[in-house]
Jmol script that loads the backbone (N, CA, C; Angstrom):
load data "model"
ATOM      1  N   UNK A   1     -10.129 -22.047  -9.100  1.00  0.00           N
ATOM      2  CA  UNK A   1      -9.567 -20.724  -8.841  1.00  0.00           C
ATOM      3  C   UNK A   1      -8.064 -20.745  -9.067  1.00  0.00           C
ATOM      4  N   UNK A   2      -7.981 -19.290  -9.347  1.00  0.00           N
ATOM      5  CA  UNK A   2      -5.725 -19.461  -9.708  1.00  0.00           C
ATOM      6  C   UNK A   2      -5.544 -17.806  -8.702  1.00  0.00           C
ATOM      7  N   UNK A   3      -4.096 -17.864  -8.851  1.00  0.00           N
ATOM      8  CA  UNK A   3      -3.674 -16.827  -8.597  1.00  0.00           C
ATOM      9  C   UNK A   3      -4.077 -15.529  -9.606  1.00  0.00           C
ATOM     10  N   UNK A   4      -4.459 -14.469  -8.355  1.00  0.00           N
ATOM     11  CA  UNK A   4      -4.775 -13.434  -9.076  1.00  0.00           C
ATOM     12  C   UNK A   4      -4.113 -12.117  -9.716  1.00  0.00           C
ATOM     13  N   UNK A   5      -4.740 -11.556 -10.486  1.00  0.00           N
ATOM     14  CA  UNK A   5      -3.895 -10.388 -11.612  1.00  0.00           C
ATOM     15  C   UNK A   5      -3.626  -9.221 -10.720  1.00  0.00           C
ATOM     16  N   UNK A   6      -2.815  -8.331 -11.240  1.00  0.00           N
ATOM     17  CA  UNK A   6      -1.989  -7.432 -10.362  1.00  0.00           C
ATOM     18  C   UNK A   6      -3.438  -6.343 -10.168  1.00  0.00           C
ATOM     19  N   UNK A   7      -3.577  -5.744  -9.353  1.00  0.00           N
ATOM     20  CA  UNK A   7      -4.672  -4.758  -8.464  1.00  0.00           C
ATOM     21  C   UNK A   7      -4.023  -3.486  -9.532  1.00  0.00           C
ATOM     22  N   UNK A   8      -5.092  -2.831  -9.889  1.00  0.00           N
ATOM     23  CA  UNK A   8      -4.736  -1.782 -10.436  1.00  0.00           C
ATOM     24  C   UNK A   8      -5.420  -0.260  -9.984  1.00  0.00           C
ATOM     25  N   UNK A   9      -4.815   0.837 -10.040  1.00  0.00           N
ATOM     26  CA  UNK A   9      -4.647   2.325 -10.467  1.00  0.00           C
ATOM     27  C   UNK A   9      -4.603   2.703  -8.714  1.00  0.00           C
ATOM     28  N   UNK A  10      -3.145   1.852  -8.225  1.00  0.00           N
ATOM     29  CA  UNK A  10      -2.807   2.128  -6.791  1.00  0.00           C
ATOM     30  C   UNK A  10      -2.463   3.592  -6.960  1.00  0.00           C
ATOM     31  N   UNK A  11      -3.036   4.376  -6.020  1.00  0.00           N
ATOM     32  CA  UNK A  11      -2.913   5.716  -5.937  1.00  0.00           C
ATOM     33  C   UNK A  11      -2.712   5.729  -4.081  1.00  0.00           C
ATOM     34  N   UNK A  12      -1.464   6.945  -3.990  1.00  0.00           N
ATOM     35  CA  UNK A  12      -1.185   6.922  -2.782  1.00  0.00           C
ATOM     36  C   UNK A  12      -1.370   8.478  -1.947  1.00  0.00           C
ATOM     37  N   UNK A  13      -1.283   8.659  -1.533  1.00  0.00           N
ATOM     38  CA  UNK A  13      -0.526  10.300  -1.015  1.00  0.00           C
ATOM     39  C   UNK A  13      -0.630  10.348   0.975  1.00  0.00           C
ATOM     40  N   UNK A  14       0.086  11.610   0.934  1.00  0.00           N
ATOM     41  CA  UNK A  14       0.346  11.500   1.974  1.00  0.00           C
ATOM     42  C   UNK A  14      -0.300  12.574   2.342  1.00  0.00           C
ATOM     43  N   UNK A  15      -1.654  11.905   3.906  1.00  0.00           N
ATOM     44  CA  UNK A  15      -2.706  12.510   4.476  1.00  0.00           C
ATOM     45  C   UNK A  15      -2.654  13.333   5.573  1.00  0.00           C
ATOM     46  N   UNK A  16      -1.463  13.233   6.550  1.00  0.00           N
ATOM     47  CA  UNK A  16      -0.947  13.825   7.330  1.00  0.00           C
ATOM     48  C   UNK A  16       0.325  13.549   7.658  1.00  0.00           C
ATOM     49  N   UNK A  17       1.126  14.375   8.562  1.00  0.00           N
ATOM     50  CA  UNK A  17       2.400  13.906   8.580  1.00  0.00           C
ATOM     51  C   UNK A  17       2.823  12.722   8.959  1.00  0.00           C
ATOM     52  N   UNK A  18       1.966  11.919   9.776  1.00  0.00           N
ATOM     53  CA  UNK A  18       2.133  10.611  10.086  1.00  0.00           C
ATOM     54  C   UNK A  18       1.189   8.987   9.578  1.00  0.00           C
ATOM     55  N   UNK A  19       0.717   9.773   8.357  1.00  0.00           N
ATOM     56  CA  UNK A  19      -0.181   9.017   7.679  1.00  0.00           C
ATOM     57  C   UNK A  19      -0.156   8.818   6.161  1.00  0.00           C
ATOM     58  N   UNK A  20      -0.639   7.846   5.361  1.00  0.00           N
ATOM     59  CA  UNK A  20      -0.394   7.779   4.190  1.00  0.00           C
ATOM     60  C   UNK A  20      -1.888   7.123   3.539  1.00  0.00           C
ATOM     61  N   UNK A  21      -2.232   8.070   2.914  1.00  0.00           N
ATOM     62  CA  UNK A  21      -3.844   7.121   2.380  1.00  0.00           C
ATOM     63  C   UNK A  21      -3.948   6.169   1.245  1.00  0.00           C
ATOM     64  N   UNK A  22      -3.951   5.377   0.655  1.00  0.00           N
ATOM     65  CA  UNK A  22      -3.984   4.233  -0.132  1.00  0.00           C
ATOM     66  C   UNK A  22      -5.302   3.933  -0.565  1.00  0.00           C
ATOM     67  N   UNK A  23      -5.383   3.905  -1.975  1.00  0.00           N
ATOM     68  CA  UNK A  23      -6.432   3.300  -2.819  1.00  0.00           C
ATOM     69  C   UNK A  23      -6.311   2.592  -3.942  1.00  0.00           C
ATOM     70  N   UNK A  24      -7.245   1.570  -4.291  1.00  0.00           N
ATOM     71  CA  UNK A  24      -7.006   1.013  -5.494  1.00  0.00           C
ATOM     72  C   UNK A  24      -7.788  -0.152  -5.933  1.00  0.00           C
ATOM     73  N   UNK A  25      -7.546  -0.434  -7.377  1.00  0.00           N
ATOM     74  CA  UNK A  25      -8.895  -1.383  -7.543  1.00  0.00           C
ATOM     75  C   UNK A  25      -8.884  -2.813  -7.443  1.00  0.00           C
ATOM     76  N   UNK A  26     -10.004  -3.379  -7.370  1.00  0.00           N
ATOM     77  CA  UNK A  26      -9.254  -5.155  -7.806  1.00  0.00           C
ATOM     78  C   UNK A  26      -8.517  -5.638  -8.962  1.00  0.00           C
ATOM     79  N   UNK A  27      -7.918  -6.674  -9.199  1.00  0.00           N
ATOM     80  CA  UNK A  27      -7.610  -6.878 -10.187  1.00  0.00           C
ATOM     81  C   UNK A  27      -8.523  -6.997 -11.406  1.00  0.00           C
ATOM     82  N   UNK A  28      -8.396  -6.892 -12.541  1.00  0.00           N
ATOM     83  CA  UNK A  28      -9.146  -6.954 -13.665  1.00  0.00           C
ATOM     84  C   UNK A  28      -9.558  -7.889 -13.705  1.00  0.00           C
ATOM     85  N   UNK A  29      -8.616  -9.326 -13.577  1.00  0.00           N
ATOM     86  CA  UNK A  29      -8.352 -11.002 -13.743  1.00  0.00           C
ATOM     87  C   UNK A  29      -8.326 -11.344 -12.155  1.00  0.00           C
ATOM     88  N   UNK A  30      -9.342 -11.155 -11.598  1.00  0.00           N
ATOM     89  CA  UNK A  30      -9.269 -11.672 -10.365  1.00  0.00           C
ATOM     90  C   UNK A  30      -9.240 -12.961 -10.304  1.00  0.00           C
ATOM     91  N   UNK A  31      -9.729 -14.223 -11.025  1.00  0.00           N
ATOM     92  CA  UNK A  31      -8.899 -15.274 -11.433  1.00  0.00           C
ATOM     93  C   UNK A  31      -9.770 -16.101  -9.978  1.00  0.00           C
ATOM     94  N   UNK A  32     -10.847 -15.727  -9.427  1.00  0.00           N
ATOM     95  CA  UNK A  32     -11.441 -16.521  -8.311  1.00  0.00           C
ATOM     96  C   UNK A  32     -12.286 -15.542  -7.350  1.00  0.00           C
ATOM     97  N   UNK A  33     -12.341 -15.399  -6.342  1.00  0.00           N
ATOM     98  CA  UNK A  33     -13.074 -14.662  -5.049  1.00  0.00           C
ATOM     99  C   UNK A  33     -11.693 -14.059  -4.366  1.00  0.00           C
ATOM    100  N   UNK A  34     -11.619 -13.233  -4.319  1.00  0.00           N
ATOM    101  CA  UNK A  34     -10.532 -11.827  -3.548  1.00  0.00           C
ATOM    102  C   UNK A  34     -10.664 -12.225  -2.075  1.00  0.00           C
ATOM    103  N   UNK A  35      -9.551 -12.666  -1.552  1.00  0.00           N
ATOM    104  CA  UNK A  35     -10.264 -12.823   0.451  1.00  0.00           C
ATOM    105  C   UNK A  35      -9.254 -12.091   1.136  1.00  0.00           C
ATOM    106  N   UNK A  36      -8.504 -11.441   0.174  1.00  0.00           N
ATOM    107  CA  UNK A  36      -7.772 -10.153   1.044  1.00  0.00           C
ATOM    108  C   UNK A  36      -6.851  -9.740  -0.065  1.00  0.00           C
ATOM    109  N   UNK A  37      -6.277  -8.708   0.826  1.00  0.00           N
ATOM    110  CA  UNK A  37      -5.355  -7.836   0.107  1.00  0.00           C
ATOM    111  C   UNK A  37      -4.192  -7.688   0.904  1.00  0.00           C
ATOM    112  N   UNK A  38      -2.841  -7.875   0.905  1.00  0.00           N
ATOM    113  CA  UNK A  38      -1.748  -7.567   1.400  1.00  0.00           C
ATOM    114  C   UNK A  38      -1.192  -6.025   1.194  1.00  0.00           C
ATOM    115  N   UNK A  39      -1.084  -5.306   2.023  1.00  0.00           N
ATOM    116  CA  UNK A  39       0.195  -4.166   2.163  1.00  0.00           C
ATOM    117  C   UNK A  39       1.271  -4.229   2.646  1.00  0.00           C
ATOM    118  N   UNK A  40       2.047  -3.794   1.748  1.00  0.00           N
ATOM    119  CA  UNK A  40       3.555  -3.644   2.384  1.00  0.00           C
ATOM    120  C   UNK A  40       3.778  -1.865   2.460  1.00  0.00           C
ATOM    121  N   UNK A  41       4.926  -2.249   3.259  1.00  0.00           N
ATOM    122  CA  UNK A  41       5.482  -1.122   2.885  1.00  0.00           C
ATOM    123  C   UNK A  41       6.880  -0.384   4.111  1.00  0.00           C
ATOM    124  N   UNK A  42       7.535   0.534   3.501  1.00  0.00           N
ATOM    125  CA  UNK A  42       8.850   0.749   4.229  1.00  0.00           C
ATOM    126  C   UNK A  42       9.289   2.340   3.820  1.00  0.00           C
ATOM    127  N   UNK A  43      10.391   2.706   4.252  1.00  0.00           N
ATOM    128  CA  UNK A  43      10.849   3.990   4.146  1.00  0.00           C
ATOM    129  C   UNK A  43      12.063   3.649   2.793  1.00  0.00           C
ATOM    130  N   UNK A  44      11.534   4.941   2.032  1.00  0.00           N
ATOM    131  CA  UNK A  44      12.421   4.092   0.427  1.00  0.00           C
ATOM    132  C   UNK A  44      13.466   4.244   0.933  1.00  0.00           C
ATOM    133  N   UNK A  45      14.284   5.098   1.494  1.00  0.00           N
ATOM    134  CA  UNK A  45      15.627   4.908   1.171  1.00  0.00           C
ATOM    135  C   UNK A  45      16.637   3.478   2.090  1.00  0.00           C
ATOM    136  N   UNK A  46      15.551   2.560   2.436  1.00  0.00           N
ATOM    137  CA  UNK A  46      15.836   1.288   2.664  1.00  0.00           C
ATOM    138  C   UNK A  46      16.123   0.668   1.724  1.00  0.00           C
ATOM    139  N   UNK A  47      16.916   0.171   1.749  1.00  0.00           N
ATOM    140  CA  UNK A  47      17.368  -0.829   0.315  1.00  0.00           C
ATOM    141  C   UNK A  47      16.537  -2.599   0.585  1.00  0.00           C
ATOM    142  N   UNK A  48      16.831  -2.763   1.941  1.00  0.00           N
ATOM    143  CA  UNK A  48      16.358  -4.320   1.814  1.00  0.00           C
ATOM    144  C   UNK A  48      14.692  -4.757   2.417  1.00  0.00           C
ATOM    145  N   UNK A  49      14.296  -5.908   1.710  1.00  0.00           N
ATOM    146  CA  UNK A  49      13.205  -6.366   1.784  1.00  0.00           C
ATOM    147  C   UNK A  49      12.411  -6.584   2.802  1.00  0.00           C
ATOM    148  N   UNK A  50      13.692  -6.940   3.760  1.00  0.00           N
ATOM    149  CA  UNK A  50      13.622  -7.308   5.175  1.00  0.00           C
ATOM    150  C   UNK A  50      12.470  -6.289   6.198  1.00  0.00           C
ATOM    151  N   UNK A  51      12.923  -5.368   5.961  1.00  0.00           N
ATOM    152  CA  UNK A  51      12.049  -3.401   6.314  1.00  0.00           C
ATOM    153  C   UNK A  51      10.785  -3.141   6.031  1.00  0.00           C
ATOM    154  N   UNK A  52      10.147  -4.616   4.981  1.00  0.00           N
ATOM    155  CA  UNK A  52       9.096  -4.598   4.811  1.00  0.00           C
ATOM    156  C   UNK A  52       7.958  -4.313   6.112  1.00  0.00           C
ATOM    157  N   UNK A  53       6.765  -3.671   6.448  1.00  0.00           N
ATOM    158  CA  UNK A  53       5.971  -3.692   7.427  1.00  0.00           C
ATOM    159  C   UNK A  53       4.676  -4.384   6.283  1.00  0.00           C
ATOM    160  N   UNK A  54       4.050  -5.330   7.182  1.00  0.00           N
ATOM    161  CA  UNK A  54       2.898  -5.608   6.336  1.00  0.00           C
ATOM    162  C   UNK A  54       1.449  -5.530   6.890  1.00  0.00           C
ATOM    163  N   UNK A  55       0.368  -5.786   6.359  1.00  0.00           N
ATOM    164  CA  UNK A  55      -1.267  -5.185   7.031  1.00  0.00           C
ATOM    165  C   UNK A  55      -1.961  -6.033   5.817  1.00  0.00           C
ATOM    166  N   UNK A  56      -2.847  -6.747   6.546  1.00  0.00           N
ATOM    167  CA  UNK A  56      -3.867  -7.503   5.859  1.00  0.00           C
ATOM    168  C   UNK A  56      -5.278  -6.892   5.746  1.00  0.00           C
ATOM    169  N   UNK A  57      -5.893  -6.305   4.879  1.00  0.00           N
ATOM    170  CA  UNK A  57      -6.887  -6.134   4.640  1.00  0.00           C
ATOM    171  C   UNK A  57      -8.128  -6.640   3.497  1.00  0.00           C
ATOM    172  N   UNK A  58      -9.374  -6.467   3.808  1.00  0.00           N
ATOM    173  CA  UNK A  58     -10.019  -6.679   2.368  1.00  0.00           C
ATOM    174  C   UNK A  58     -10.873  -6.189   2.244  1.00  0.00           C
ATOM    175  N   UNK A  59     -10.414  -4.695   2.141  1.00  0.00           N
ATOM    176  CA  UNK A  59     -11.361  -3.650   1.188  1.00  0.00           C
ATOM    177  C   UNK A  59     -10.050  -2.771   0.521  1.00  0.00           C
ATOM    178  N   UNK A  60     -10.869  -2.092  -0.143  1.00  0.00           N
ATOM    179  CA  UNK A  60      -9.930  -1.294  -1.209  1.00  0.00           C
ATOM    180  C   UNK A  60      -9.400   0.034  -0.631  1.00  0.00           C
ATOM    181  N   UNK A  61      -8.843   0.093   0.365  1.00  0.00           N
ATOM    182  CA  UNK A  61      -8.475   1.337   0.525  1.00  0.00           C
ATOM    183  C   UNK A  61      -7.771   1.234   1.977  1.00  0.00           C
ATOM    184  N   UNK A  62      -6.969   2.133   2.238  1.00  0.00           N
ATOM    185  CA  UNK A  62      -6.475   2.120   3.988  1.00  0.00           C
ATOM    186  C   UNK A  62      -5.610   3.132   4.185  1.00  0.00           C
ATOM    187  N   UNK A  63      -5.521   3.432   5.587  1.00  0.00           N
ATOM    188  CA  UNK A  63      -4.415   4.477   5.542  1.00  0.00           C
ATOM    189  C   UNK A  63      -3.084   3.912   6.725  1.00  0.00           C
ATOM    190  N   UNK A  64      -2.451   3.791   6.757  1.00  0.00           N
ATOM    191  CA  UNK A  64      -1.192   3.453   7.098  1.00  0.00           C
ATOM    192  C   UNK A  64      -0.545   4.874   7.864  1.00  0.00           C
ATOM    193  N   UNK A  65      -0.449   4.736   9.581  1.00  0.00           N
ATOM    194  CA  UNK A  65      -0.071   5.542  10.419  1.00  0.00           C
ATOM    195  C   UNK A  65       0.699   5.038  10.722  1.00  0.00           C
ATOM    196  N   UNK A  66       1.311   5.912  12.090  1.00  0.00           N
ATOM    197  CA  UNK A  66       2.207   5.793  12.889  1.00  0.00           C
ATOM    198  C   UNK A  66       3.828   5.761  11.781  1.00  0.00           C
ATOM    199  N   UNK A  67       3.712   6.699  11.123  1.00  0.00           N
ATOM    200  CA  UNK A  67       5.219   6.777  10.062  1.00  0.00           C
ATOM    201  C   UNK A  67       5.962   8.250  10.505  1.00  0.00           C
ATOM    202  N   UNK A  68       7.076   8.561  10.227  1.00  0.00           N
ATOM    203  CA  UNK A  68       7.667   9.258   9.989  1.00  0.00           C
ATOM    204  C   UNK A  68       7.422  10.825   9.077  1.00  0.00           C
ATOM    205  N   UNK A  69       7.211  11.979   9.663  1.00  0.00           N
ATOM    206  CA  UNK A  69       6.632  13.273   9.170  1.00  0.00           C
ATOM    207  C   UNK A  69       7.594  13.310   7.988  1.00  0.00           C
ATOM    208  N   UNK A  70       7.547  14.074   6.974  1.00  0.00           N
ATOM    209  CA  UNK A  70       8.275  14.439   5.664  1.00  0.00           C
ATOM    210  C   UNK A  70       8.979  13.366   5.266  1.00  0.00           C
ATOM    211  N   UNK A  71       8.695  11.858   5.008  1.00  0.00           N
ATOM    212  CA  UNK A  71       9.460  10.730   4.412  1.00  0.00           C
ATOM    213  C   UNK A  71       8.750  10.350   3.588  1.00  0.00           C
ATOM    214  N   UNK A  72       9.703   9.532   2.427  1.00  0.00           N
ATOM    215  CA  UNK A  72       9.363   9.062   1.331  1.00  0.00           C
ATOM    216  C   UNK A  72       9.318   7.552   1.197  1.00  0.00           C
ATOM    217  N   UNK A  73       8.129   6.818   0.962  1.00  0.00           N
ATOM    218  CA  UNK A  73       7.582   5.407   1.758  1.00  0.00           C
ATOM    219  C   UNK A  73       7.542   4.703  -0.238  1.00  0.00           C
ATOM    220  N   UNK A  74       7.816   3.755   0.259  1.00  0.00           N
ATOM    221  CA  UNK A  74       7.532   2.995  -0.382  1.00  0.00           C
ATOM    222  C   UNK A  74       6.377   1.982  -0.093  1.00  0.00           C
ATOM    223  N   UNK A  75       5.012   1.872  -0.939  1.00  0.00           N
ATOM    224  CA  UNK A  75       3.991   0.803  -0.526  1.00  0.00           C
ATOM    225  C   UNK A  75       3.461   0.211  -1.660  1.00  0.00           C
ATOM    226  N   UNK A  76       3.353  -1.052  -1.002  1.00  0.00           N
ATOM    227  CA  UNK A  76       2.761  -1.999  -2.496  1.00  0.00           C
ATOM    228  C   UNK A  76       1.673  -2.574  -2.117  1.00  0.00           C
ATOM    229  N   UNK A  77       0.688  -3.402  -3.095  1.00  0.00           N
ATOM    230  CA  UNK A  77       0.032  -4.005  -2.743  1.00  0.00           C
ATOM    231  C   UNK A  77      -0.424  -4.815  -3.652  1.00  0.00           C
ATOM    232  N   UNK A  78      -0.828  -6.227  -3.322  1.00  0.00           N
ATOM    233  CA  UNK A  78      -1.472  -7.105  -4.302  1.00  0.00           C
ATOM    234  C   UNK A  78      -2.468  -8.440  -3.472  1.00  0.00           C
ATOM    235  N   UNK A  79      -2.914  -9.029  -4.672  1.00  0.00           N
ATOM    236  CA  UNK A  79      -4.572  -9.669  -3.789  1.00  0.00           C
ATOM    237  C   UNK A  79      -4.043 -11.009  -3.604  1.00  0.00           C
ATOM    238  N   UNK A  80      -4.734 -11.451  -2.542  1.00  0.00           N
ATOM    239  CA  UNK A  80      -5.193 -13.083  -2.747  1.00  0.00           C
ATOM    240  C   UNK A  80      -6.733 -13.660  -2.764  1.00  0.00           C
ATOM    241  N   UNK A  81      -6.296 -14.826  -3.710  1.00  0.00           N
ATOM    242  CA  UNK A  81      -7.740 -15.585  -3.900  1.00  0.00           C
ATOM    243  C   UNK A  81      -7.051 -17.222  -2.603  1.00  0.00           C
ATOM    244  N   UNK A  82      -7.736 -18.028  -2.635  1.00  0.00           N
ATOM    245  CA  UNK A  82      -7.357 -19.424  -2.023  1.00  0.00           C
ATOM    246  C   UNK A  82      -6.472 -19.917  -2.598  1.00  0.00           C
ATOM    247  N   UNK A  83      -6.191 -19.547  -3.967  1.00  0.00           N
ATOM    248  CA  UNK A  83      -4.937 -20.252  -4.652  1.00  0.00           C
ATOM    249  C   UNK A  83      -3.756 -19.401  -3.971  1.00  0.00           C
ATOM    250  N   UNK A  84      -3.444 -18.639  -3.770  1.00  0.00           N
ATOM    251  CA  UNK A  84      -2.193 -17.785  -2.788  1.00  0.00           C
ATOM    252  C   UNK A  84      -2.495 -16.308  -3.917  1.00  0.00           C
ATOM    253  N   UNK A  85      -1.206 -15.754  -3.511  1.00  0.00           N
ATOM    254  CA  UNK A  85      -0.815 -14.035  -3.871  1.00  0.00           C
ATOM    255  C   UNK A  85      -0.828 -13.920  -5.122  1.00  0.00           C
ATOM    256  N   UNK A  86      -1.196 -12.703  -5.856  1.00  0.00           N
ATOM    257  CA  UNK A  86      -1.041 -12.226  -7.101  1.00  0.00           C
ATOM    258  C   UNK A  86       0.573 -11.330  -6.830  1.00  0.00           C
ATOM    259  N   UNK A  87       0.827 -10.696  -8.001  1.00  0.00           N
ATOM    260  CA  UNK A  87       2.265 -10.337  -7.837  1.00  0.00           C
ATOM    261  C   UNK A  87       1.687  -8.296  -6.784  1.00  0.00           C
ATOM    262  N   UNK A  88       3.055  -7.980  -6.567  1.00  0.00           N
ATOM    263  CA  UNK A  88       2.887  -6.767  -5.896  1.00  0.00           C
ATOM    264  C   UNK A  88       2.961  -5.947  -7.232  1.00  0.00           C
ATOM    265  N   UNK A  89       2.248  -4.963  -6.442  1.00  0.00           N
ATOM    266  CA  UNK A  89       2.055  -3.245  -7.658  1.00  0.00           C
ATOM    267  C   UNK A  89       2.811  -2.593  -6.747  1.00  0.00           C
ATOM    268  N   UNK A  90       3.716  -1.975  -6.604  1.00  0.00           N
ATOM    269  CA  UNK A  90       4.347  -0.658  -5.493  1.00  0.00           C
ATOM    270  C   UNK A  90       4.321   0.773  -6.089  1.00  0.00           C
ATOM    271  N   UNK A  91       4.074   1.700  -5.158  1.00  0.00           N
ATOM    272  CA  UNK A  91       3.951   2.998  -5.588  1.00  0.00           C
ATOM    273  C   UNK A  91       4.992   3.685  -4.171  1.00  0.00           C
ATOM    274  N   UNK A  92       5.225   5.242  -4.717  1.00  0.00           N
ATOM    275  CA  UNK A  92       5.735   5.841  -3.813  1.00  0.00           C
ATOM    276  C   UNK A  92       4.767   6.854  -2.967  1.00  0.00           C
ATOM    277  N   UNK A  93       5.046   7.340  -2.221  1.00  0.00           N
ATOM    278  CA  UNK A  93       4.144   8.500  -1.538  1.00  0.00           C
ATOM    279  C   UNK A  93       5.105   9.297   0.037  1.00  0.00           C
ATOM    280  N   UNK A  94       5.056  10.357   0.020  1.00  0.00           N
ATOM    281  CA  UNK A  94       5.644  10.974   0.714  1.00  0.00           C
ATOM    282  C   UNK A  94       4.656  11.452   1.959  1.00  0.00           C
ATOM    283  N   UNK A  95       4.614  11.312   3.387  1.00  0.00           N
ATOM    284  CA  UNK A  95       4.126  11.668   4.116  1.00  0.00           C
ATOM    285  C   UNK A  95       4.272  13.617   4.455  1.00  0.00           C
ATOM    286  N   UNK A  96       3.324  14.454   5.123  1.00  0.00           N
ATOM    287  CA  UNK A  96       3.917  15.523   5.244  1.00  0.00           C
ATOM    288  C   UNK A  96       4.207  16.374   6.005  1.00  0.00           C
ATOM    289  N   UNK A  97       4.775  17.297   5.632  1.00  0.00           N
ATOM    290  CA  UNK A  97       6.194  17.679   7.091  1.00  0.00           C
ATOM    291  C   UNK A  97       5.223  18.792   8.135  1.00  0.00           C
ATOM    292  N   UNK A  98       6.146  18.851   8.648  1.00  0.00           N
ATOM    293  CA  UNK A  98       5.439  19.195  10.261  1.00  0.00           C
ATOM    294  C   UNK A  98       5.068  20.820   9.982  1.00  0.00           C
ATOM    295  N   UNK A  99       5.718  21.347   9.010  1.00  0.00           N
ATOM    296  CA  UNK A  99       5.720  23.023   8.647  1.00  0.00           C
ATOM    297  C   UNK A  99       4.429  23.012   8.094  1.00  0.00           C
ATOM    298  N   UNK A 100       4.456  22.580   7.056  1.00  0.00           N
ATOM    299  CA  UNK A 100       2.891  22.354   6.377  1.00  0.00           C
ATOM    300  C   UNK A 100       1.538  22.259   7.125  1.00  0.00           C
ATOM    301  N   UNK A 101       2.049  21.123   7.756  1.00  0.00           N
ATOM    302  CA  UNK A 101       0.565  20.889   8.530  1.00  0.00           C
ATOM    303  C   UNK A 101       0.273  21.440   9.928  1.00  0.00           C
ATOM    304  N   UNK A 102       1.138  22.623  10.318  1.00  0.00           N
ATOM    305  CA  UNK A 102       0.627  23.726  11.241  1.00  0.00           C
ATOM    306  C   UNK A 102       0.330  25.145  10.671  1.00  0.00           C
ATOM    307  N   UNK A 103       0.925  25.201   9.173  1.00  0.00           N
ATOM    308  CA  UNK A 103       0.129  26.555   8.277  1.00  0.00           C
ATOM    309  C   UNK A 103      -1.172  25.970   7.775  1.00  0.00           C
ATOM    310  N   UNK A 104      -1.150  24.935   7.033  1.00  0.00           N
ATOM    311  CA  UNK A 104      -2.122  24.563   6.362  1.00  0.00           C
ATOM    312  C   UNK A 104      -3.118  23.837   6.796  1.00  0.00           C
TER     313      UNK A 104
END
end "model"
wireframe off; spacefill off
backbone 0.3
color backbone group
């Protein structure tokens, strides 16, 4: 087994104001057996790495609460096999604001 290929067609959006839904596929080149998936993720207009929050899962999908109403998140994600991490994919997604989700 090796390290695996980047997870592809991460699609994000934001499910409620304090939530963010996440999907996406395995890698193409999974390169061994998948035994999880790492998430990151932070409020973009953080500059450093450090701000990272992370969540271990292993299925394809999750939603990520407890965030900030109308912010713009930065989240990535990429797999591991036993050989360690494939590289990160990051996408953006905006959670939504508090006006919205008492009209709508």
């Amino acid at each position: 087994q090796a390290e695996p290929g980047v997870v592809s067609n991460l699609m994000s959006s934001g499910s409620d104001v304090d939530q963010i839904s996440i999907t996406w596929n395995q890698p193409s080149m999974p390169n061994g057996i998948i035994i999880m998936y790492d998430i990151r993720y932070r409020e973009s207009q953080t500059d450093s790495n450090d701000s990272f929050m992370y969540v271990n899962v292993t299925n394809t999908q999750h939603i990520i609460d407890k965030l900030l109403p109308n912010t713009n998140y930065i989240v990535g994600v990429r797999a591991y096999t036993i050989a360690g991490p494939g590289e990160w994919i990051d996408e953006s997604a905006m959670t939504l604001d508090l006006q919205s989700s008492i009209i709508g």
